[in-house]
Backbone as a chain_set.jsonl record, in Angstrom:
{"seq": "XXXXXXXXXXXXXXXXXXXXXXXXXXXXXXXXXXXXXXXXXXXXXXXXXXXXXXXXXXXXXXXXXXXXXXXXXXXXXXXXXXXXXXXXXXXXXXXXXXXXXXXXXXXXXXXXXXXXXXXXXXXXXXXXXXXXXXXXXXXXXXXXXXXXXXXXXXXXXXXXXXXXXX", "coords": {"N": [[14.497, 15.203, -12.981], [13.417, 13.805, -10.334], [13.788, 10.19, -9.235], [11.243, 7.731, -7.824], [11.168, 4.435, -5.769], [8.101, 2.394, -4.837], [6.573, 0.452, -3.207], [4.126, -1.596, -3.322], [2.503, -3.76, -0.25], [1.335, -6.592, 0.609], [-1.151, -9.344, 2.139], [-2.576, -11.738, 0.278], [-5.621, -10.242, -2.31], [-6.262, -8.003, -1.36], [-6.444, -5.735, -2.641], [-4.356, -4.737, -3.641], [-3.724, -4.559, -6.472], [-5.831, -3.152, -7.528], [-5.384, -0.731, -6.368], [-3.372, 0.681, -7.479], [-4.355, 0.733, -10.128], [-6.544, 2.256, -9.738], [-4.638, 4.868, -8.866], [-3.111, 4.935, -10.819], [-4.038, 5.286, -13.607], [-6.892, 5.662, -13.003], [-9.274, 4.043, -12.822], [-11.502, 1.096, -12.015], [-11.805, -2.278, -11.472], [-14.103, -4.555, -11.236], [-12.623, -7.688, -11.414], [-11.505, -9.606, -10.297], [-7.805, -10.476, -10.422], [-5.395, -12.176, -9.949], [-1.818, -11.146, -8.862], [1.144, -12.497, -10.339], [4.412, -12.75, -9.006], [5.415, -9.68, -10.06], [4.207, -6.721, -10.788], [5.102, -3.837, -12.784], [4.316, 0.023, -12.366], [4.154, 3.118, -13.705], [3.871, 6.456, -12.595], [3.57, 10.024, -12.786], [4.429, 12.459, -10.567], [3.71, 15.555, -8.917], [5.21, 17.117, -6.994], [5.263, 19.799, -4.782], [7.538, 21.764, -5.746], [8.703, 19.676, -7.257], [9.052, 17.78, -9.171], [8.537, 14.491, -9.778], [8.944, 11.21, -10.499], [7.387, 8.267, -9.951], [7.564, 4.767, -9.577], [6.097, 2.239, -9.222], [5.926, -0.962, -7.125], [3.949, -3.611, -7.751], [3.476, -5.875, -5.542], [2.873, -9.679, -5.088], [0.292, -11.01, -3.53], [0.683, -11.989, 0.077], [1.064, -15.55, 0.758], [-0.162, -18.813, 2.099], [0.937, -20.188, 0.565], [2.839, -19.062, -0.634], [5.646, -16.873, -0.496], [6.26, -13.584, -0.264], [8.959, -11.642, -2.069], [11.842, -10.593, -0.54], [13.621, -9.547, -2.292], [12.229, -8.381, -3.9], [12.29, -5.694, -2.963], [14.446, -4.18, -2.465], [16.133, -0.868, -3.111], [13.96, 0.528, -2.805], [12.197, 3.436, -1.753], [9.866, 3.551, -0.293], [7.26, 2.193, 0.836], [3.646, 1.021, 0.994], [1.448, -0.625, 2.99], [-1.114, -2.95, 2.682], [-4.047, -3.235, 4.037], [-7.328, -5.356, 3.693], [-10.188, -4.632, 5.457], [-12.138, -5.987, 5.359], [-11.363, -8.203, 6.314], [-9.974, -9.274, 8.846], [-7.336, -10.548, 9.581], [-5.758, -10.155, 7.682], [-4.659, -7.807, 8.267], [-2.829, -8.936, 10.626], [-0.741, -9.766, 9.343], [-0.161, -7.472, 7.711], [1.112, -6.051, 9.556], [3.271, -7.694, 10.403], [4.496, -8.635, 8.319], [6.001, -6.225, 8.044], [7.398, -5.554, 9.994], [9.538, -7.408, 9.269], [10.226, -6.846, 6.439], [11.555, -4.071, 7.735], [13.735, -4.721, 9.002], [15.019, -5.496, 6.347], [15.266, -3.356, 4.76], [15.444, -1.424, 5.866], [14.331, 2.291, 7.185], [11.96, 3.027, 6.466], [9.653, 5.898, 4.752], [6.176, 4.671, 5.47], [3.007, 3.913, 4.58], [-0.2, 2.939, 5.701], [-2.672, 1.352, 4.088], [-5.88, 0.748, 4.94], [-8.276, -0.74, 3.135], [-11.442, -1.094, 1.019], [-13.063, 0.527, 2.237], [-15.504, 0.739, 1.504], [-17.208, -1.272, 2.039], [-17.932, -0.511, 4.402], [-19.992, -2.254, 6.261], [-19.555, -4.474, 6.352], [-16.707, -5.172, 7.906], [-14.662, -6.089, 9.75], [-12.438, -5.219, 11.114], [-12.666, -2.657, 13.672], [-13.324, 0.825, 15.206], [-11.85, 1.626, 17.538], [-9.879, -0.208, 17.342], [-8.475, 0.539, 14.576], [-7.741, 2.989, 15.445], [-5.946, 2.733, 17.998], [-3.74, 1.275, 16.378], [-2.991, 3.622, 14.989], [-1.907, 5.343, 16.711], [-0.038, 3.921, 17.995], [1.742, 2.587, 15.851], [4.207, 3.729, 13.588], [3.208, 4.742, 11.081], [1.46, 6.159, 9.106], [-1.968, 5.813, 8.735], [-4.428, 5.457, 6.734], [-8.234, 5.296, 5.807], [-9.613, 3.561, 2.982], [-10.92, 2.843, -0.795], [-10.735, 0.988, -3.108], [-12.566, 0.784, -4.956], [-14.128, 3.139, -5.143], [-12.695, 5.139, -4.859], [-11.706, 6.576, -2.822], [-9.496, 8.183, -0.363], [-7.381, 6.853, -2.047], [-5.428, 9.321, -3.916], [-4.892, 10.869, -2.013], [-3.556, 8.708, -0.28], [-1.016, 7.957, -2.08], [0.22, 10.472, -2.57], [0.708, 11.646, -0.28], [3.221, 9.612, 0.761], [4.995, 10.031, -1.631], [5.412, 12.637, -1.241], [6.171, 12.17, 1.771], [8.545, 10.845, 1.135], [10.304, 13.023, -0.751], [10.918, 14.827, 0.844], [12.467, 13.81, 2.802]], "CA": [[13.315, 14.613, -12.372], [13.36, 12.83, -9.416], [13.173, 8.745, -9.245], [11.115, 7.123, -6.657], [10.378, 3.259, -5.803], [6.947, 2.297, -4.132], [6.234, -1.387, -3.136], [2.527, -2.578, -2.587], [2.802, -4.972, 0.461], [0.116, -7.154, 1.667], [-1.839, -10.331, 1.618], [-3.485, -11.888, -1.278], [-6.923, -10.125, -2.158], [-6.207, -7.028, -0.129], [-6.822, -4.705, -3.237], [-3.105, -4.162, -4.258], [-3.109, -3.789, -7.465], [-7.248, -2.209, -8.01], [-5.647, 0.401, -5.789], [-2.508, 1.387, -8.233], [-4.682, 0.91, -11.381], [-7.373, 3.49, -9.292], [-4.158, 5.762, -8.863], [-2.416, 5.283, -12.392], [-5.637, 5.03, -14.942], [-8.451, 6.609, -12.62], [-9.983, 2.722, -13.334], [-11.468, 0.238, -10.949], [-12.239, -3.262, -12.05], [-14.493, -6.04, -9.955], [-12.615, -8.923, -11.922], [-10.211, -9.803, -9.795], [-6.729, -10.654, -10.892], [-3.879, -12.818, -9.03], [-0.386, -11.047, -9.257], [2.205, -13.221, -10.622], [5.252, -12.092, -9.004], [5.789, -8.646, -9.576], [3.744, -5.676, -11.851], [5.575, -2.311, -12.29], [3.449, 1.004, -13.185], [4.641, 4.462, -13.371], [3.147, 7.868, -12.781], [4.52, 11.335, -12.685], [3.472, 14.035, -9.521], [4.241, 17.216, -8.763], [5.094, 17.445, -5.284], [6.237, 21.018, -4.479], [8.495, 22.63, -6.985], [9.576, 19.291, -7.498], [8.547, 16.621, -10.959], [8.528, 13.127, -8.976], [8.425, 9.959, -11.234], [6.626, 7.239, -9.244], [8.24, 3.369, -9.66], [5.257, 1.404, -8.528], [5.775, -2.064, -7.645], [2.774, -3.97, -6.87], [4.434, -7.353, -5.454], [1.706, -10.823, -5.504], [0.182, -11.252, -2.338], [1.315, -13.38, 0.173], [-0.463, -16.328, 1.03], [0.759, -19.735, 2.56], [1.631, -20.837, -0.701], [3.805, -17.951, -1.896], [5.908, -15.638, 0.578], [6.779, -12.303, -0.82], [10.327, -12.085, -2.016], [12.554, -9.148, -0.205], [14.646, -9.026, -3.022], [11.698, -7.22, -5.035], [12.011, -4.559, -2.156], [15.525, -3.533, -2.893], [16.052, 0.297, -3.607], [12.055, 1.338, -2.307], [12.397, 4.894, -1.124], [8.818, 3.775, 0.788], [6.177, 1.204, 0.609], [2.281, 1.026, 1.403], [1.032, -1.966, 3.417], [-2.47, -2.726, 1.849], [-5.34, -4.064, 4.592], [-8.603, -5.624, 3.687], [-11.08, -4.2, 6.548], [-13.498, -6.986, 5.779], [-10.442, -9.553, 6.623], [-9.059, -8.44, 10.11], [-6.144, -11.653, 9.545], [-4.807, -9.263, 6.7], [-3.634, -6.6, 9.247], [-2.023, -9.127, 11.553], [-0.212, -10.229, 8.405], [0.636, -6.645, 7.607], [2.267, -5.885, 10.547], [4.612, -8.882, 10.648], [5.345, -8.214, 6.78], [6.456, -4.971, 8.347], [8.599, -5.719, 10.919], [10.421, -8.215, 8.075], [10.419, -5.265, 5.673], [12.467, -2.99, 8.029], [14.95, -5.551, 8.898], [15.447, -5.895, 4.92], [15.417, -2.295, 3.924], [15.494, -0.438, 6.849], [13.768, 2.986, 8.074], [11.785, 4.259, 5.091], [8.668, 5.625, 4.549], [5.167, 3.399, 5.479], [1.865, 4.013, 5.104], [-1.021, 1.763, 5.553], [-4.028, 1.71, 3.383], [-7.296, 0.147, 5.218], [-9.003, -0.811, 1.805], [-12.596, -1.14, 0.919], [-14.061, 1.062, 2.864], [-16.712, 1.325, 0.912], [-17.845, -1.964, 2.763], [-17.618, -1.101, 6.288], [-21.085, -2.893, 7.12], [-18.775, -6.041, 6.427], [-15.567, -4.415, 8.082], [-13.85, -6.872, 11.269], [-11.831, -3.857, 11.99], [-13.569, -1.763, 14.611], [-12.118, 2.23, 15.313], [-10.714, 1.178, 18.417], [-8.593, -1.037, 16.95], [-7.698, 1.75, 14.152], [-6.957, 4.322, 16.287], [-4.796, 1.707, 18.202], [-2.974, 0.927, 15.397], [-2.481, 4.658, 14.296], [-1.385, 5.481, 18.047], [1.514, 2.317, 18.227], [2.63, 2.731, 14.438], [4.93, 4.769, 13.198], [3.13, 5.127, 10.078], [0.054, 7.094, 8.87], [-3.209, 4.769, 8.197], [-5.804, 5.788, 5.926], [-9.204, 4.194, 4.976], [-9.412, 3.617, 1.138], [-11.34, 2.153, -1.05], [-10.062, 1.754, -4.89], [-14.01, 0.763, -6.124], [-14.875, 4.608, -5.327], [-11.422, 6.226, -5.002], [-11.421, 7.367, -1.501], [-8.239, 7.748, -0.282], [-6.275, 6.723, -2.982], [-5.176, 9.646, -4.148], [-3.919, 10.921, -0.204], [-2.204, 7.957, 0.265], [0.001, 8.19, -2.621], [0.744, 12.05, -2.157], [1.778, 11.685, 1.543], [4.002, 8.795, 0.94], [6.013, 10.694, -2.532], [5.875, 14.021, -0.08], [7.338, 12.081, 3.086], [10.098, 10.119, 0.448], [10.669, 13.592, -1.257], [11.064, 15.5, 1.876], [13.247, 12.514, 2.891]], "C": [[13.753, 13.553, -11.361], [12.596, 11.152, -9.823], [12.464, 8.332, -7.913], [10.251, 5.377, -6.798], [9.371, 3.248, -4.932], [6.557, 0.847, -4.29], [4.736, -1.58, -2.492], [2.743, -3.56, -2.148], [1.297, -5.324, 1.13], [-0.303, -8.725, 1.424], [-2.831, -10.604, 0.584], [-4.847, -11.518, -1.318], [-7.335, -8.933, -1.535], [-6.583, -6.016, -1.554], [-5.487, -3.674, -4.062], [-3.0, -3.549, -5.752], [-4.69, -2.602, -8.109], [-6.199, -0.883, -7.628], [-4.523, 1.162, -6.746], [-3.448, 1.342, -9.424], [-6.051, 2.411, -10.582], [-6.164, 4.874, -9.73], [-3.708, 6.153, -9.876], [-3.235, 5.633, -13.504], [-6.453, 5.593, -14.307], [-9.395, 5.253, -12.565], [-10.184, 1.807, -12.069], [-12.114, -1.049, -11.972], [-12.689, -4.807, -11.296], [-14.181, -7.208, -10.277], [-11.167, -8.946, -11.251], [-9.228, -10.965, -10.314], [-5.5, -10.919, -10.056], [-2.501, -12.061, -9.678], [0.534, -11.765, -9.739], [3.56, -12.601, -10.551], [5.243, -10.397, -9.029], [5.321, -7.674, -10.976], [4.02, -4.708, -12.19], [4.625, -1.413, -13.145], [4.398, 2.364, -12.765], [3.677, 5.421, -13.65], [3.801, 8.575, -11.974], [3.907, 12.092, -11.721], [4.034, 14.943, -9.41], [3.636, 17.431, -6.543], [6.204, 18.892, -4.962], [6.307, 21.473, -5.91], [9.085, 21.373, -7.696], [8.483, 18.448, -8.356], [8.996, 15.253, -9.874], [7.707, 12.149, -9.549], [8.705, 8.828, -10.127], [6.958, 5.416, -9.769], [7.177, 2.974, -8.73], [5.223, -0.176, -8.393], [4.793, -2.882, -6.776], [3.177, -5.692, -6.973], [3.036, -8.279, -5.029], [1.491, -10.653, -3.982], [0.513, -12.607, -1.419], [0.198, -14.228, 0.963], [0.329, -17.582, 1.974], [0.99, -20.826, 1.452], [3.063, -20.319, -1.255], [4.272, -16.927, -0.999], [6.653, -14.429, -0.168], [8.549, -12.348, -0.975], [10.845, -10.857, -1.921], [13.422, -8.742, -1.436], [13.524, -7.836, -3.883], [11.878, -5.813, -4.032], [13.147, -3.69, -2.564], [15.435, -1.927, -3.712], [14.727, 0.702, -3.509], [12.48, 2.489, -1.662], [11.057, 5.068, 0.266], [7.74, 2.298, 0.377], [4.794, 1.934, 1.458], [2.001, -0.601, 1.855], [-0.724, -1.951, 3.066], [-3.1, -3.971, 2.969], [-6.574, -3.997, 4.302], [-9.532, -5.463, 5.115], [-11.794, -5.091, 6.672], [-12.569, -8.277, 5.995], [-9.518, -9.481, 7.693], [-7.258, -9.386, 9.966], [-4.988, -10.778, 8.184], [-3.871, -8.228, 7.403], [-2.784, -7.151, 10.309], [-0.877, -9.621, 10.096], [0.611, -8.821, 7.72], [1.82, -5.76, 8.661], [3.115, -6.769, 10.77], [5.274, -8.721, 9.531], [6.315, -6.927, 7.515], [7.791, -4.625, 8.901], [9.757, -6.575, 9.828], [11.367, -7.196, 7.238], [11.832, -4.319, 6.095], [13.63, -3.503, 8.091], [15.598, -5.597, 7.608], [16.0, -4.037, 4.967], [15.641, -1.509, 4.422], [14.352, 0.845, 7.506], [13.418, 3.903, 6.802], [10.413, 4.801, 5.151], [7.464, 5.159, 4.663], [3.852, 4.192, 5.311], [0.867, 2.867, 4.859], [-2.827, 2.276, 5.236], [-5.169, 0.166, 4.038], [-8.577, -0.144, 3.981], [-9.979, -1.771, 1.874], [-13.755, -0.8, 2.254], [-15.193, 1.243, 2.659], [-17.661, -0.269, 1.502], [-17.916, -2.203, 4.143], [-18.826, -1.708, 7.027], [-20.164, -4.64, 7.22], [-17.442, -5.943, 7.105], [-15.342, -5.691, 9.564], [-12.994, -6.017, 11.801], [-12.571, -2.879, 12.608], [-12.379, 0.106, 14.836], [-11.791, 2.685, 16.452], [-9.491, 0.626, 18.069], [-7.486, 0.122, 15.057], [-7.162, 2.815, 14.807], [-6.256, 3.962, 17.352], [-3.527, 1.572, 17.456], [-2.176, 2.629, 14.876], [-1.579, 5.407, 15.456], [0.143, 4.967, 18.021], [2.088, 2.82, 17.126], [3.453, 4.076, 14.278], [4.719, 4.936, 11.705], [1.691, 5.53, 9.83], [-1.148, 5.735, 8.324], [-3.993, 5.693, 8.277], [-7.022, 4.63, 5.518], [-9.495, 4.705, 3.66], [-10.65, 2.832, 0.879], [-10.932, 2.321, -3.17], [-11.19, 1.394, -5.347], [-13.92, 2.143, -6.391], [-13.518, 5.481, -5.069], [-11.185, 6.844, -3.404], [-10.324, 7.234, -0.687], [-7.107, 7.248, -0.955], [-4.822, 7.971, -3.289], [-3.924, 10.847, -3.136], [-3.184, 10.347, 0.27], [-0.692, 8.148, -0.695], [0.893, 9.439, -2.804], [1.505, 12.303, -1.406], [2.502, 10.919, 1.584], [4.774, 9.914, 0.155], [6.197, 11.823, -1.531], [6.822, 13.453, 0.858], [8.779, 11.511, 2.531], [11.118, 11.596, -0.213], [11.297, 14.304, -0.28], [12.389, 14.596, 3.071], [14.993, 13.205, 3.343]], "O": [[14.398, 12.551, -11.672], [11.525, 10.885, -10.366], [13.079, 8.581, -6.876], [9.274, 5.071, -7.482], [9.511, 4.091, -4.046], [6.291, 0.252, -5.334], [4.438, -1.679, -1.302], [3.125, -4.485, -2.866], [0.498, -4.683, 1.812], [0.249, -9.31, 0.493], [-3.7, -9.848, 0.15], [-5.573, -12.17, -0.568], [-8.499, -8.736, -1.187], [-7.418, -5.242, -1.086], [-5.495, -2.608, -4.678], [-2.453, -2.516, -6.137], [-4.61, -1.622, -8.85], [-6.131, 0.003, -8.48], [-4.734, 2.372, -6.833], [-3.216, 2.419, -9.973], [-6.196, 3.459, -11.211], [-6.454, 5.719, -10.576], [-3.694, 7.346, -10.179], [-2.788, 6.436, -14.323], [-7.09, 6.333, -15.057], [-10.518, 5.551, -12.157], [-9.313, 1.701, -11.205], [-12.757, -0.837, -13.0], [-12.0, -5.766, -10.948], [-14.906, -8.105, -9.846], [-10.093, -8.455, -11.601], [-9.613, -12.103, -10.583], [-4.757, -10.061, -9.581], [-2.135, -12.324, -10.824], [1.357, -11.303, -8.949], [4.037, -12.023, -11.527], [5.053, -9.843, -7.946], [5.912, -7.803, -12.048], [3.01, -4.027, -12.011], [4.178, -1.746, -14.243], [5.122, 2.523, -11.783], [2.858, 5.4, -14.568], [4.402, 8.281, -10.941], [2.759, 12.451, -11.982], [5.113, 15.069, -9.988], [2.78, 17.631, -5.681], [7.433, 18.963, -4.93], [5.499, 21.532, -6.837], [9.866, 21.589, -8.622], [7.267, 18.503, -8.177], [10.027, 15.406, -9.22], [6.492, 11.988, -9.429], [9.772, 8.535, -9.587], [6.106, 5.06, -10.583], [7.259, 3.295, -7.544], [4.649, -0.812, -9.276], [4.743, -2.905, -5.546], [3.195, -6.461, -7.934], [2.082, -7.611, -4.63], [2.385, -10.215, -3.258], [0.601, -13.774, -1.801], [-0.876, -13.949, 1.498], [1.383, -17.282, 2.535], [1.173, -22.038, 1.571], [3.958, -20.823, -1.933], [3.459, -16.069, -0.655], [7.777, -14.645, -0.622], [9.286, -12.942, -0.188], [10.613, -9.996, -2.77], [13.883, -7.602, -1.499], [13.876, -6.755, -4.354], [11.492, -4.781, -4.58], [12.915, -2.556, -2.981], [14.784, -1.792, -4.748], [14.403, 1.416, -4.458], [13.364, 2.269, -0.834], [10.981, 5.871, 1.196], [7.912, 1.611, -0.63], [4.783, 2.908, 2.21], [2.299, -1.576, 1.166], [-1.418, -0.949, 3.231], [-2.84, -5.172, 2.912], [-7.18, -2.94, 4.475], [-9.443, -6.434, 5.866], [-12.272, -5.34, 7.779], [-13.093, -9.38, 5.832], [-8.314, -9.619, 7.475], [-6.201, -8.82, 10.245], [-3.781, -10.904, 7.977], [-2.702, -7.932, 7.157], [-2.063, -6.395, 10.96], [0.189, -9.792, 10.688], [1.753, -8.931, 7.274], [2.874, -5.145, 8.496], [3.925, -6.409, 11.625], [6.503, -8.649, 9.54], [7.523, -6.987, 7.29], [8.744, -3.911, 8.59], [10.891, -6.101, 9.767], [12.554, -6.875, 7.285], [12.759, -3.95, 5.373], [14.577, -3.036, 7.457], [16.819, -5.744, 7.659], [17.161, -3.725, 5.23], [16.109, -0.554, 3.802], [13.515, 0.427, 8.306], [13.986, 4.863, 6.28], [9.729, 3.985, 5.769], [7.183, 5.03, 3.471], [3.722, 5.189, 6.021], [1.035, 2.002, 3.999], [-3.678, 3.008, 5.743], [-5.166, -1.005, 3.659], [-9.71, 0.317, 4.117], [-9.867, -2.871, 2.415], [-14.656, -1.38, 2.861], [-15.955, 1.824, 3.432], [-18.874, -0.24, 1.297], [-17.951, -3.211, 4.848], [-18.809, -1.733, 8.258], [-20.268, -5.578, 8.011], [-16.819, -6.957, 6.789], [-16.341, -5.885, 10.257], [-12.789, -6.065, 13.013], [-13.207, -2.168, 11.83], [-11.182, 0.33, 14.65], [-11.466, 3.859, 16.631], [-8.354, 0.935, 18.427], [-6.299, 0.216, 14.744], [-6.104, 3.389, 14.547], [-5.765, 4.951, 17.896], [-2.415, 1.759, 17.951], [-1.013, 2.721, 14.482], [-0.58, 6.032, 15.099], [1.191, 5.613, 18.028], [3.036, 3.577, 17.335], [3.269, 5.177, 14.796], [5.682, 5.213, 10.99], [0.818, 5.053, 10.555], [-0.844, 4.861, 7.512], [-4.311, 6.476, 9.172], [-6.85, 3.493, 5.079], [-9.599, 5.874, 3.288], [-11.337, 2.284, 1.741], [-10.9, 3.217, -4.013], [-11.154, 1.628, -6.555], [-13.691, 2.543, -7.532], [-13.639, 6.702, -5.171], [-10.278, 7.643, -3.172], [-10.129, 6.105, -0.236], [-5.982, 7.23, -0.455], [-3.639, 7.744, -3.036], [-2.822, 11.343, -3.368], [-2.291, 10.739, 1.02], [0.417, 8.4, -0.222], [2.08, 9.401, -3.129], [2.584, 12.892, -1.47], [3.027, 11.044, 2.691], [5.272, 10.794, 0.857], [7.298, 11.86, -0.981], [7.974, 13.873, 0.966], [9.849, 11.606, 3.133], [12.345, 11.505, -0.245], [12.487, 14.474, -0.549], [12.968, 15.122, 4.022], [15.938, 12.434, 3.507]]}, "num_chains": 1, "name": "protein.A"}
């Protein structure tokens, strides 16, 4: 069986860890919960012909209290950058994490989850500025939402596929 690591990167509040307990448990929960440091979950997929156990680490968000620590990145086969839609300052925050990121770890993997879609009447991201972003990047952005599951289950597929395929 294949190993793979997966790092949830983003700012605090962005939906990091709803969106692994959506993918691991099927579960969403509106009581939100501060990371402390660093949460690991595992789940098993079937990508291809191939058994692919999932190393999820959903690292605290960063804030200007608390800056993410590269060492949890070490050995990631891929990460997900996690943006709040109703907080446009989250996506300039994930793209600078990003650029950090590669410098650390290098040329792996990315995708970026646009999370809580399920409130786009409250959304500061417009789909100019997504389809901007999906244009420039060199990584796939999806809109999510881990209340109702949308996208969850696509993002984590197409990341283990592009790490497996790797």
């Amino acid at each position: 069986m294949l190993q793979k690591k997966i790092c949830m990167i983003g700012a605090f509040a962005t939906g990091k860890t709803s969106l692994v307990s959506r993918f691991v448990r099927g579960i969403y929960s509106d009581k939100y919960q501060t990371t402390v440091g660093v949460k690991i979950d595992k789940k098993t997929m079937q990508i291809g012909e191939q058994t692919v156990n999932l190393i999820l680490w959903d690292i605290h968000g960063e804030d200007e209290f608390q800056e993410i620590r590269m060492s949890y990145l070490r050995g990631s086969s891929g990460y997900i950058l996690v943006v709040d839609g109703t907080r446009s300052e989250t996506l300039d925050k994930a793209i600078s994490l990003q650029a950090e990121i590669k410098k650390e770890i290098g040329d792996v993997p990315i995708m970026m989850m646009l999370n809580k879609s399920d409130l786009t009447s409250e959304w500061e991201l417009d789909e100019q500025t997504i389809e901007q972003l999906s244009k420039d990047s060199q990584w796939t952005v999806i809109k999510s939402s881990a209340k109702a599951g949308l996208g969850v289950e696509e993002c984590f597929h197409s990341l283990a596929t592009q790490m497996v395929n790797r």
